[in-house]
C-alpha positions in Angstrom: 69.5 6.3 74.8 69.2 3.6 77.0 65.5 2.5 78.0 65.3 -1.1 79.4 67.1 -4.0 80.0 66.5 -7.7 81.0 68.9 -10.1 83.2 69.8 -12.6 85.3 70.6 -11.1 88.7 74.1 -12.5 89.7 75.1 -9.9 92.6 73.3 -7.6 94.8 75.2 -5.6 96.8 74.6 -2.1 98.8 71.8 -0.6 96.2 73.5 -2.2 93.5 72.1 -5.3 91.5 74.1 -7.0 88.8 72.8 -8.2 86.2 74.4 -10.1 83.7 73.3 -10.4 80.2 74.3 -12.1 77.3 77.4 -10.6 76.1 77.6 -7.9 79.2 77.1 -7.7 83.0 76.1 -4.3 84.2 75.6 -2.6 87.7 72.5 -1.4 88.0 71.5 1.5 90.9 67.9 0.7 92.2 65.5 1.2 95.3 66.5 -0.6 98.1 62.9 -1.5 99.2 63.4 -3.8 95.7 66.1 -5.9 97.5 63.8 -7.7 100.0 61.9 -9.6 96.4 65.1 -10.1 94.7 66.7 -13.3 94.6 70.5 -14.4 92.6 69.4 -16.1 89.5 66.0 -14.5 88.8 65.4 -12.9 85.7 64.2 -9.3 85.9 63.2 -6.3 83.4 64.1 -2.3 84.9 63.6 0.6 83.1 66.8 2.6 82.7 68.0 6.5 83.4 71.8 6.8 82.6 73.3 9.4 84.3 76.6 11.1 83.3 78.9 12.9 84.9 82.6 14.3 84.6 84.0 11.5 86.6 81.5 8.8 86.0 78.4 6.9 84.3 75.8 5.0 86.3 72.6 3.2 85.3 69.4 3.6 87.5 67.1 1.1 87.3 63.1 0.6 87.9 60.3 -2.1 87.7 58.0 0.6 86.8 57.8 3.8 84.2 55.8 5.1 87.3 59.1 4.8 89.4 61.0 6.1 87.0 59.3 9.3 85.6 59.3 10.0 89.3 62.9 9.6 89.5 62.8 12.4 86.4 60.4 14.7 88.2 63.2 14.8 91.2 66.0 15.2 89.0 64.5 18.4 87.7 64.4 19.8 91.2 67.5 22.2 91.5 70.3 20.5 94.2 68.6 17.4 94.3 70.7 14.5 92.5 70.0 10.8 91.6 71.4 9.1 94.9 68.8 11.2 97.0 66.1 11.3 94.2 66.7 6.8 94.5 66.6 7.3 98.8 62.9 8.7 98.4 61.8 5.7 96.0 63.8 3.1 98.3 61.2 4.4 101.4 58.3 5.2 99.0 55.9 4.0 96.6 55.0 6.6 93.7 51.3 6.6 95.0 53.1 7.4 98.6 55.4 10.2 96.9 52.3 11.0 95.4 50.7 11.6 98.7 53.4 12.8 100.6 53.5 16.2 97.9 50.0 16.5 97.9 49.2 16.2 101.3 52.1 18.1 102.2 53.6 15.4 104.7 57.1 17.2 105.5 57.0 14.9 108.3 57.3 11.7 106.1 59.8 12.9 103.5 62.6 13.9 106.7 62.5 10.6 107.5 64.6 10.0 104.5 68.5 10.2 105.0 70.3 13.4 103.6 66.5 14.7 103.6 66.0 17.7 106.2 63.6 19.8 106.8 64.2 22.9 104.0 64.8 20.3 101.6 61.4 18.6 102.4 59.6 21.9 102.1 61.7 22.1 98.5 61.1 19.3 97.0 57.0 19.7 98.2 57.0 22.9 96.5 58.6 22.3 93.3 56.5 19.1 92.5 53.1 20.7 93.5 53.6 24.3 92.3 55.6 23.2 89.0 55.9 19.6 88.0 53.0 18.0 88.7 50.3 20.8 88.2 47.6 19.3 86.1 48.6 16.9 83.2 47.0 18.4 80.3 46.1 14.6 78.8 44.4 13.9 82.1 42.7 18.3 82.3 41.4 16.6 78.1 39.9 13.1 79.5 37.9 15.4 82.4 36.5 17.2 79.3 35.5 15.3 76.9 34.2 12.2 79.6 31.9 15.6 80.9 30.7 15.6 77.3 29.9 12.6 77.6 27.7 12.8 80.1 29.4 11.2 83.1 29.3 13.2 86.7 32.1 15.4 87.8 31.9 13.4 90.8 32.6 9.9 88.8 35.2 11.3 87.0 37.6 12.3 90.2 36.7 8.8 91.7 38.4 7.5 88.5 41.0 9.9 88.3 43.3 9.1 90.6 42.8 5.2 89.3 43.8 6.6 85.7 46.8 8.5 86.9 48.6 5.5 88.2 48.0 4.1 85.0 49.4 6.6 82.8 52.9 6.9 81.3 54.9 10.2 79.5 53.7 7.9 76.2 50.0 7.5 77.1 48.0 9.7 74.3 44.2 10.9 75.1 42.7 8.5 73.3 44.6 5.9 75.1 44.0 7.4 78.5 39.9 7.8 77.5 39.6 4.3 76.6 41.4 3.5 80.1 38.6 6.2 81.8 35.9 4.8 80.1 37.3 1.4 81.0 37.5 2.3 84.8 33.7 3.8 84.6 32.3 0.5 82.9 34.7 -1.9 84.9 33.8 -0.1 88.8 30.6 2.1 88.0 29.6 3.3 91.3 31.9 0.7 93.2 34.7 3.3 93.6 
């Protein structure tokens, strides 16, 4: 499977970048909100989704693994495909997705074109009653920094902090160094 690549930017056209490579030129879907930071001739690392279908293959591409698990999450929700799943992360930040689900702002996400209001109400429901319940690496950090003696009311100032820093690799110890890291770096600063 594909999981990265790394360019030189030689077109950029309509949500398209191309990127040409040493042996091969590829074009490359990505956010749109990307475009306004991208110049021809710069040299620039995405993380890859390919996405097949019967009458074609596309590459999606993004500067984070935050971006792009997102991009996963939406493509889990029935009826919602890649091109509208990349519209929400061409208006939004994953730490404004983020928001927007948790907070419920319906408003926000109709703002997006092809998005109406069911849809919005959809996509809010799968991701907060489904997809993004709890992460069970982040429900084992909460544990075991309790037993070690921090407050339950440092630990969800850190939390959010430690989310955005997270990937699908991240192990508990990894993401417990990180916590522990937040605590000694911030302490009561956050």
């Amino acid at each position: 499977m594909l999981h990265h690549i790394r360019g030189k930017i030689v077109g950029i056209d309509e949500g398209l970048l191309v990127l040409d490579t040493p042996v091969i030129g590829f074009e490359i879907n990505v956010p749109t909100r990307y475009f306004k930071n991208l110049k021809i001739g710069e040299e620039i690392f995405l993380f890859l989704h390919l996405q097949l279908s019967e009458h074609k293959i596309e590459l999606y591409g993004f500067l984070t693994k935050k971006e792009r698990e997102i991009f996963h999450l939406f493509l889990k929700i029935p009826k919602l495909g890649p091109k509208l799943a990349l519209s929400i992360l061409s208006m939004y930040t994953p730490e404004e997705i983020l928001d927007i689900v948790e907070h419920t702002k319906i408003e926000k996400l109709i703002k997006v074109p092809g998005i109406g209001r069911k849809t919005a109400e959809r996509i809010i429901f799968e991701l907060k009653n489904g997809l993004l319940k709890e992460n069970p690496i982040i429900k084992e950090v909460k544990r075991r920094l309790s037993l070690l003696g921090y407050s339950d009311e440092l630990i969800e100032k850190i939390i959010p902090i430690l989310k955005q820093k997270l990937s699908t690799e991240t192990t508990v110890e990894e993401a417990l160094r990180e916590a522990v890291m937040l605590i000694v770096n911030y302490g009561d600063g956050l």
